[in-house]
KOLFIFI-814601 format. One record per residue: residue number from 1; residue in three letters; chain; x, y, z of N, C-alpha, C in turn. Coordinates in nm, 4 decimals, decimal comma. Each point is the difference from the previous one (the first is absolute). Layout:
// KOLFIFI-814601
SITE	num	residu	chaine	n_xx	n_yy	n_zz	ca_xx	ca_yy	ca_zz	c_xx	c_yy	c_zz
SITE	NUM	ALA	A	X	Y	Z	X	Y	Z	X	Y	Z
...
END
This chain:
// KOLFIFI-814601
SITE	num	residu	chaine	n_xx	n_yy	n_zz	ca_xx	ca_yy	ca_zz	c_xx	c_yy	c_zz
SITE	1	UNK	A	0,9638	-1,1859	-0,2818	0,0986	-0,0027	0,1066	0,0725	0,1338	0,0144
SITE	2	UNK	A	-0,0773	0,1206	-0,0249	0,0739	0,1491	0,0414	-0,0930	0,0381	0,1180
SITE	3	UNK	A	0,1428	0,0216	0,0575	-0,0686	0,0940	0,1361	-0,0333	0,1557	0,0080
SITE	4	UNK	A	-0,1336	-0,0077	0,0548	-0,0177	0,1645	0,0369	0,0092	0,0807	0,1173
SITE	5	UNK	A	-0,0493	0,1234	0,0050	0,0351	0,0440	0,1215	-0,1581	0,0680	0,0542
SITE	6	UNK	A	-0,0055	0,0028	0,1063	-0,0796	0,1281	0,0606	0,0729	0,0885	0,0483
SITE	7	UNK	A	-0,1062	0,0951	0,0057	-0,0140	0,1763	0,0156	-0,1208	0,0139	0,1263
SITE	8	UNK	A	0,0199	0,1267	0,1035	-0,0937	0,0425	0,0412	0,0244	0,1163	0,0477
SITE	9	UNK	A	-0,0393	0,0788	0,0137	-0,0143	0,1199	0,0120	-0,0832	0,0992	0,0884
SITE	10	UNK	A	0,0227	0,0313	0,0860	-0,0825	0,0766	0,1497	0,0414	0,1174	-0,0044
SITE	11	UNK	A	-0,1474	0,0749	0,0240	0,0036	0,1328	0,0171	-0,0053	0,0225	0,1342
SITE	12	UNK	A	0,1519	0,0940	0,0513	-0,0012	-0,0113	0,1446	-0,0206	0,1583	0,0171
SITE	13	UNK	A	-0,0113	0,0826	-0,0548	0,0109	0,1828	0,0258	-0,0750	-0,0220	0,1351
SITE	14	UNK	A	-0,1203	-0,0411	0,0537	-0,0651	0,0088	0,0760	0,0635	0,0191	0,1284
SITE	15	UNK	A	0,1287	-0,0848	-0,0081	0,0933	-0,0234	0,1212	0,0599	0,0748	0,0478
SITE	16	UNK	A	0,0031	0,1224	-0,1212	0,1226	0,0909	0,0696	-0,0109	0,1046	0,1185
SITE	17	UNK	A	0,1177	0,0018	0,0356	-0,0412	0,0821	0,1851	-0,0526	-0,1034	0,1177
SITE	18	UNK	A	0,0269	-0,0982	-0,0697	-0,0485	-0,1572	0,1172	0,1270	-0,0698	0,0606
SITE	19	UNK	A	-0,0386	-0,0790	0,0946	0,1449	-0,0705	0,0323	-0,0529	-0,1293	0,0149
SITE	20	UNK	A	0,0556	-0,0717	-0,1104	-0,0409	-0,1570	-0,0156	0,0359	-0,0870	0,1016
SITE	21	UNK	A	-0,0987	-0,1010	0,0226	0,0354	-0,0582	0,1558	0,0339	-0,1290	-0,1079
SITE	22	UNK	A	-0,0952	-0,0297	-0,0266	-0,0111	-0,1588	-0,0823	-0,0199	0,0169	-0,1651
SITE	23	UNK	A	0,0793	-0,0897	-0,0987	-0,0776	-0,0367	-0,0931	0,0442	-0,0759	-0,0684
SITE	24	UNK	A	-0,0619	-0,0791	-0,0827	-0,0157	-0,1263	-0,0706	-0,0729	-0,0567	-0,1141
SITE	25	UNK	A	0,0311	-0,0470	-0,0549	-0,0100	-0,0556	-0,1228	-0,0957	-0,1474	0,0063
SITE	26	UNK	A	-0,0946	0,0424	-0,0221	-0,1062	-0,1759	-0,0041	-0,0271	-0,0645	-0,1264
SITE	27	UNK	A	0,0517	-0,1053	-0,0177	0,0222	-0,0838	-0,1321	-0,1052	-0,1124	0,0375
SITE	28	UNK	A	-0,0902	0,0281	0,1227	-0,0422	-0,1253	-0,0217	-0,1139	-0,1169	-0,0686
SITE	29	UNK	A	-0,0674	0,1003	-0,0867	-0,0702	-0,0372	-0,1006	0,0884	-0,0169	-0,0999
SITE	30	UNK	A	-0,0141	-0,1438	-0,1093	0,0960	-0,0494	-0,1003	-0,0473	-0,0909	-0,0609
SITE	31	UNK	A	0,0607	-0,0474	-0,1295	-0,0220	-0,1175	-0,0685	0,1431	-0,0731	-0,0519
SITE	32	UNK	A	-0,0024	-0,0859	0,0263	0,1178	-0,0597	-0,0575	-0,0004	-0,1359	-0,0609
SITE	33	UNK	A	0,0554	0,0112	-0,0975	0,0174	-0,1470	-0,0965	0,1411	-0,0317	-0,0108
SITE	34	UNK	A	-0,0154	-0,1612	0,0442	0,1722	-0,0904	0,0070	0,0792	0,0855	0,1159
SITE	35	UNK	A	0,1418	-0,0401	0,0071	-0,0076	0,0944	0,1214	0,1456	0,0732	-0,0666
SITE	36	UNK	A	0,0040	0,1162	-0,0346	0,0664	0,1147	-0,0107	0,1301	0,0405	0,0649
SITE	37	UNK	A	-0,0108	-0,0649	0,1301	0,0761	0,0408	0,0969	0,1447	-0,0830	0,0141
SITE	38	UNK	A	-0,0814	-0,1241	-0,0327	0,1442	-0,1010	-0,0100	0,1242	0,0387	-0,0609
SITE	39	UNK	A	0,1213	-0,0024	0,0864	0,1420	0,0229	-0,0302	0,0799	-0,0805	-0,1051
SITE	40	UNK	A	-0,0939	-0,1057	0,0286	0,0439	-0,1322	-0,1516	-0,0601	0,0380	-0,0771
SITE	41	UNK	A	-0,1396	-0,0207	0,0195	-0,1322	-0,0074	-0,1227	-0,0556	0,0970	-0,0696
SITE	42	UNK	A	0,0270	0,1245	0,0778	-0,1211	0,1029	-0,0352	0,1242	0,1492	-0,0464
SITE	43	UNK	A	-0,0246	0,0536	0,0734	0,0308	0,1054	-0,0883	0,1005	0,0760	0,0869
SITE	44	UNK	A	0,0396	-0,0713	0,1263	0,1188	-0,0149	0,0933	-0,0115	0,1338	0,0926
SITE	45	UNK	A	-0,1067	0,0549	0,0190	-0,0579	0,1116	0,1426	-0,0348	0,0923	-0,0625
SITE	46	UNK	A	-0,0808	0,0931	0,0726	-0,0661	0,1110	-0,0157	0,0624	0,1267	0,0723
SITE	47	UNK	A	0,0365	0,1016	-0,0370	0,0485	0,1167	0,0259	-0,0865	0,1079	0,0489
SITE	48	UNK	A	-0,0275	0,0874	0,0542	-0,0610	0,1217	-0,0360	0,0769	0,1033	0,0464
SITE	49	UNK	A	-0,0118	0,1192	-0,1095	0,0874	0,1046	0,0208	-0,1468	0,1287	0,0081
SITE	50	UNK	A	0,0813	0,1124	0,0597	-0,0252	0,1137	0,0361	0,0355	0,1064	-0,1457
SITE	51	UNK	A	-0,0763	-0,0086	-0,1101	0,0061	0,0986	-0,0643	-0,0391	0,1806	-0,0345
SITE	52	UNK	A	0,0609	0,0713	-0,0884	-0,0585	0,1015	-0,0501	-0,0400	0,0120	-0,1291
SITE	53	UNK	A	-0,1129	-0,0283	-0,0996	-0,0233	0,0258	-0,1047	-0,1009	0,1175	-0,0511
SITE	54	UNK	A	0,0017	0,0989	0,1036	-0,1197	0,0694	-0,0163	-0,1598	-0,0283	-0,0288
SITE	55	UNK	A	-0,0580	0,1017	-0,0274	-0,1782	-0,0412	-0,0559	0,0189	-0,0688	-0,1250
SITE	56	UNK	A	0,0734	0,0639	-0,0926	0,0026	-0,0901	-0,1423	0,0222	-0,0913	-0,0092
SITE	57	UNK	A	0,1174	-0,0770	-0,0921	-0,0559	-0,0965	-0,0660	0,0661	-0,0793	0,1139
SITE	58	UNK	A	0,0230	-0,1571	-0,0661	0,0903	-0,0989	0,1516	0,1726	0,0009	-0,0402
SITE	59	UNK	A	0,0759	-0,0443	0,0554	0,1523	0,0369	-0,0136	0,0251	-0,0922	-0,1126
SITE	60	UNK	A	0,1382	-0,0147	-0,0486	0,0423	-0,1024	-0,0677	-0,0177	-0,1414	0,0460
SITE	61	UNK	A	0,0021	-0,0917	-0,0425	0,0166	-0,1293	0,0713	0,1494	-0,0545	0,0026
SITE	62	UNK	A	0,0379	0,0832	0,1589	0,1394	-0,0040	0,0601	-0,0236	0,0207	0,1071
SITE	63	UNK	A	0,0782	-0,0114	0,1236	0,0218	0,0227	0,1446	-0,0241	0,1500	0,0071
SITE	64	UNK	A	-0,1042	0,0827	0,0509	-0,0074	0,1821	0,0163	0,0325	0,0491	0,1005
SITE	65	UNK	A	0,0009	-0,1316	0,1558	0,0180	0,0997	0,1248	0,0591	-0,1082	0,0531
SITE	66	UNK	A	-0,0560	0,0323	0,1231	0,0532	-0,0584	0,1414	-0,0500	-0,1260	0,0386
SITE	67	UNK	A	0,0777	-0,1347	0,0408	-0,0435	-0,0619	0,0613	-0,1131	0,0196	0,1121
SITE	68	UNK	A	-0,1274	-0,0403	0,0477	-0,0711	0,0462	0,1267	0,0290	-0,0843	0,1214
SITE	69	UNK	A	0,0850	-0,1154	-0,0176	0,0505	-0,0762	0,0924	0,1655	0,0007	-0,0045
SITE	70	UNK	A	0,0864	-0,1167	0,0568	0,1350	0,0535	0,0086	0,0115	-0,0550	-0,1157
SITE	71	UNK	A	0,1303	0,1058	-0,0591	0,0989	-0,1023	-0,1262	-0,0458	-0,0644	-0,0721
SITE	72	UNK	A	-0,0132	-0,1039	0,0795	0,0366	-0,1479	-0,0478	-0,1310	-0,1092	0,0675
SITE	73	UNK	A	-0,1084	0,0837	0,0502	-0,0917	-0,0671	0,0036	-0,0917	-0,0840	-0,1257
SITE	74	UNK	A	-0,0651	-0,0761	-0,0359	-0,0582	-0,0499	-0,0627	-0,1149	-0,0920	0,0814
SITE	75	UNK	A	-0,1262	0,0235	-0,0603	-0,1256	-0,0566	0,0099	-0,0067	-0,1526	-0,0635
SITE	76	UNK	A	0,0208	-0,0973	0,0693	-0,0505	-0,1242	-0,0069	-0,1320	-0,0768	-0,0075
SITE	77	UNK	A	-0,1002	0,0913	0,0254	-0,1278	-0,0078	0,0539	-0,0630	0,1011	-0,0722
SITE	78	UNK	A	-0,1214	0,0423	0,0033	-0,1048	0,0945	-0,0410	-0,0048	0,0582	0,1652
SITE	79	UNK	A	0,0416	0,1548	-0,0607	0,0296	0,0729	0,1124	-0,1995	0,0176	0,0744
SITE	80	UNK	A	-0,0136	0,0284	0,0971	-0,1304	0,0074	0,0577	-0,0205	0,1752	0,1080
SITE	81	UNK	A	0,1076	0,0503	0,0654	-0,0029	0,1024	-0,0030	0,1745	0,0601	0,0405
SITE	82	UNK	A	-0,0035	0,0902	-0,0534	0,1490	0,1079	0,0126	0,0083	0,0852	0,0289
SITE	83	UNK	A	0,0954	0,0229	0,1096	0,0021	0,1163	0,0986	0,0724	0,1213	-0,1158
SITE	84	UNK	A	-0,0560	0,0674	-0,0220	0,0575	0,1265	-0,0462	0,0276	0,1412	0,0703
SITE	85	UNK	A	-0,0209	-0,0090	0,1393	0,0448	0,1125	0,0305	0,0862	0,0613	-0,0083
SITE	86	UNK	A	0,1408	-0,0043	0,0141	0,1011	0,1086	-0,0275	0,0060	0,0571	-0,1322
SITE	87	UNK	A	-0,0662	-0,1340	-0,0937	-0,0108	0,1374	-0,1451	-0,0848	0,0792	0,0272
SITE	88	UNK	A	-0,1555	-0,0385	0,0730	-0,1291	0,1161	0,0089	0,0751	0,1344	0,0705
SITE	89	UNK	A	0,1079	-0,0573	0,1058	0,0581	0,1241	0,0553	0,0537	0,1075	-0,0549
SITE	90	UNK	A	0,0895	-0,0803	-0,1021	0,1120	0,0969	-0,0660	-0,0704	0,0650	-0,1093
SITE	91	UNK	A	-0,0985	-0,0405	-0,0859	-0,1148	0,0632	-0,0645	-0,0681	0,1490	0,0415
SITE	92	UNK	A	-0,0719	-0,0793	0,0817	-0,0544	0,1458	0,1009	0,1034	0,1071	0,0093
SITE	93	UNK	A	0,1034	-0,0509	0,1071	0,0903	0,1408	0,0265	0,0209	0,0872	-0,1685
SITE	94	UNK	A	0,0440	-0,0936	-0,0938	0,0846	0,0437	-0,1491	-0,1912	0,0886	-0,0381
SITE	95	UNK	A	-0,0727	-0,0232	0,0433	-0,1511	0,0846	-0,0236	-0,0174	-0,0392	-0,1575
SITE	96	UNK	A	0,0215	-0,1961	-0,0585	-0,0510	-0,0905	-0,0612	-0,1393	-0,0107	-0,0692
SITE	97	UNK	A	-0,0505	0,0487	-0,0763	-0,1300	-0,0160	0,0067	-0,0709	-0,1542	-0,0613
SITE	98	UNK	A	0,1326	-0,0747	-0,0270	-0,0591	-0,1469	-0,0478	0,1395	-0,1280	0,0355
SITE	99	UNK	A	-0,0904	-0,1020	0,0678	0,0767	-0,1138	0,0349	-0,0088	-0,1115	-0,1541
SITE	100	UNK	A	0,1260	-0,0072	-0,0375	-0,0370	-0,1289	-0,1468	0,0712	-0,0835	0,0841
SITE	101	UNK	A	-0,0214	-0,0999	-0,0901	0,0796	-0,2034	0,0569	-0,0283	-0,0432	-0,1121
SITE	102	UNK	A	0,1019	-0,1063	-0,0512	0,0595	-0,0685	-0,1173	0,0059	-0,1573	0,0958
SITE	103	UNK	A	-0,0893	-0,0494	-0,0993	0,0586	-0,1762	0,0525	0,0224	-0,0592	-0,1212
SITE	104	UNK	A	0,0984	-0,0348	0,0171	0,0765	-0,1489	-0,1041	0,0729	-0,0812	0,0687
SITE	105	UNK	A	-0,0036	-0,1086	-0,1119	0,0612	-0,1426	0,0481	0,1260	0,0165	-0,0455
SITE	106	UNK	A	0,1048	-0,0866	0,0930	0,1483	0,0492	-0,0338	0,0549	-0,0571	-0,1869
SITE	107	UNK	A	-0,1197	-0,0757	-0,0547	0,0629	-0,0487	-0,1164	-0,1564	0,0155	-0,0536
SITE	108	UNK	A	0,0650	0,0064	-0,1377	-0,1388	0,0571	-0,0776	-0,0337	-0,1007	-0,0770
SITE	109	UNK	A	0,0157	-0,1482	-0,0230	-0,0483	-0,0922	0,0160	0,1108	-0,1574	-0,0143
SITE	110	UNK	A	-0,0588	-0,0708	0,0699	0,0590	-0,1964	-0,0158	-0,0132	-0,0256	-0,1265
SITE	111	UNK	A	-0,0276	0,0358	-0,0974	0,0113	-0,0900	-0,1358	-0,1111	-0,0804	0,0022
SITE	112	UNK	A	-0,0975	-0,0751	0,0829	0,0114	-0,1013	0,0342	-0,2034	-0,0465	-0,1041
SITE	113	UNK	A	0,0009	0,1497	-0,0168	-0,1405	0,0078	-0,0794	-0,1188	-0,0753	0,0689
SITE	114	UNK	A	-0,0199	0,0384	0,1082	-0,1377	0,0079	0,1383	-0,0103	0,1100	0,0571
SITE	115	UNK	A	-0,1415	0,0745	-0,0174	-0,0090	0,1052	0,0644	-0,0155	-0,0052	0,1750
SITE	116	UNK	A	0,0865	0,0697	0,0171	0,0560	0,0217	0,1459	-0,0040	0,1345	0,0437
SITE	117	UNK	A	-0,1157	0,0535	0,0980	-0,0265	0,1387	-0,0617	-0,0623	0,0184	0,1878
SITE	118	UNK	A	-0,0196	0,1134	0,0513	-0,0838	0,0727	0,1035	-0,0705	0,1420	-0,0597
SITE	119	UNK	A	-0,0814	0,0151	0,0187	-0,0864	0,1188	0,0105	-0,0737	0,0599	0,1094
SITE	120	UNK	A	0,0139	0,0768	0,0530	-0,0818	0,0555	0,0819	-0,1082	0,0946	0,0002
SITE	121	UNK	A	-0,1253	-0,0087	-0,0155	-0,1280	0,0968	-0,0655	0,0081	0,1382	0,1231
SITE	122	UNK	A	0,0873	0,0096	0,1140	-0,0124	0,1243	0,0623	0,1008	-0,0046	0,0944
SITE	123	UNK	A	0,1007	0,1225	0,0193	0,0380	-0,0212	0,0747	0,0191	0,0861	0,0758
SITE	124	UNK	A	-0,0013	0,0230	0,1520	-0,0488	0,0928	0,0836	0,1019	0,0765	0,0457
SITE	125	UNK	A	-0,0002	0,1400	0,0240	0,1090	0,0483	0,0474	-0,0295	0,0301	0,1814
SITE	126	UNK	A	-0,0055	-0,0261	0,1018	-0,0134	0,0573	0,1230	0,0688	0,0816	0,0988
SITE	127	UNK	A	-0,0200	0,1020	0,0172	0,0915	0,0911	0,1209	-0,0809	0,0052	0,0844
SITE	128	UNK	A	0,0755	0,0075	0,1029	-0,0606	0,1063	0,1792	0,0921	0,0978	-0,0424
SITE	129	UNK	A	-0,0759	0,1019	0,0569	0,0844	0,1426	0,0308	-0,0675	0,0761	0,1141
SITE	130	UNK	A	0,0818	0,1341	-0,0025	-0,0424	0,0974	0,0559	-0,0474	0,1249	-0,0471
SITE	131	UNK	A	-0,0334	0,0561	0,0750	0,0069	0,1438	-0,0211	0,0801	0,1202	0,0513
SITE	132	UNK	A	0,0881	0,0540	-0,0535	0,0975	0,0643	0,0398	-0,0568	0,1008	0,0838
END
């Protein structure tokens, strides 16, 4: 009954000198056992933040960045795709050469000793852009 987190990590250098029209986050390949998401049952929502941990190793297991939605949003559901553009934006301009994201559940586990878990085997990063 301990919760973990994912990591992912995109190499965006390619982008730079572009002006991002669109981009997004595709979660929609997954596996999930029991359901995770429940506010009673499970592990009471899913978060994802906008981190920096560099190429090395992964951060502490603590909060590292930015919410990618508002505040006080929380995932009830297994997210399926996420608009990320204004971070792809602010990336690019700052001349970013890597997009990370941190997902955890707001509690790191129910006690309740049933694995209650999501995985996702890929998850896609997508932009439109331009060419400057």
């Amino acid at each position: 009954s301990v919760g973990y987190r994912a990591f992912w990590s995109f190499n965006i250098y390619g982008l730079m000198g572009t002006e991002i029209k669109d981009a997004r986050l595709d979660f929609s390949a997954r596996n999930m056992a029991g359901d995770p998401f429940s506010a009673i049952t499970g592990l009471i929502g899913l978060r994802l933040w906008k981190v920096s941990y560099g190429q090395g190793g992964l951060p502490n297991f603590d909060i590292t960045g930015v919410t990618l939605q508002e505040p006080d949003y929380v995932l009830h559901e297994p997210p399926s795709v996420v608009d990320v553009t204004p971070e792809m934006r602010r990336l690019v301009e700052k001349a970013s050469t890597r997009f990370q994201v941190e997902a955890l559940f707001m509690s790191k586990t129910n006690g309740n000793g049933v694995a209650e878990w999501i995985e996702w085997p890929a998850v896609t990063l997508e932009v439109t852009y331009y060419e400057k």
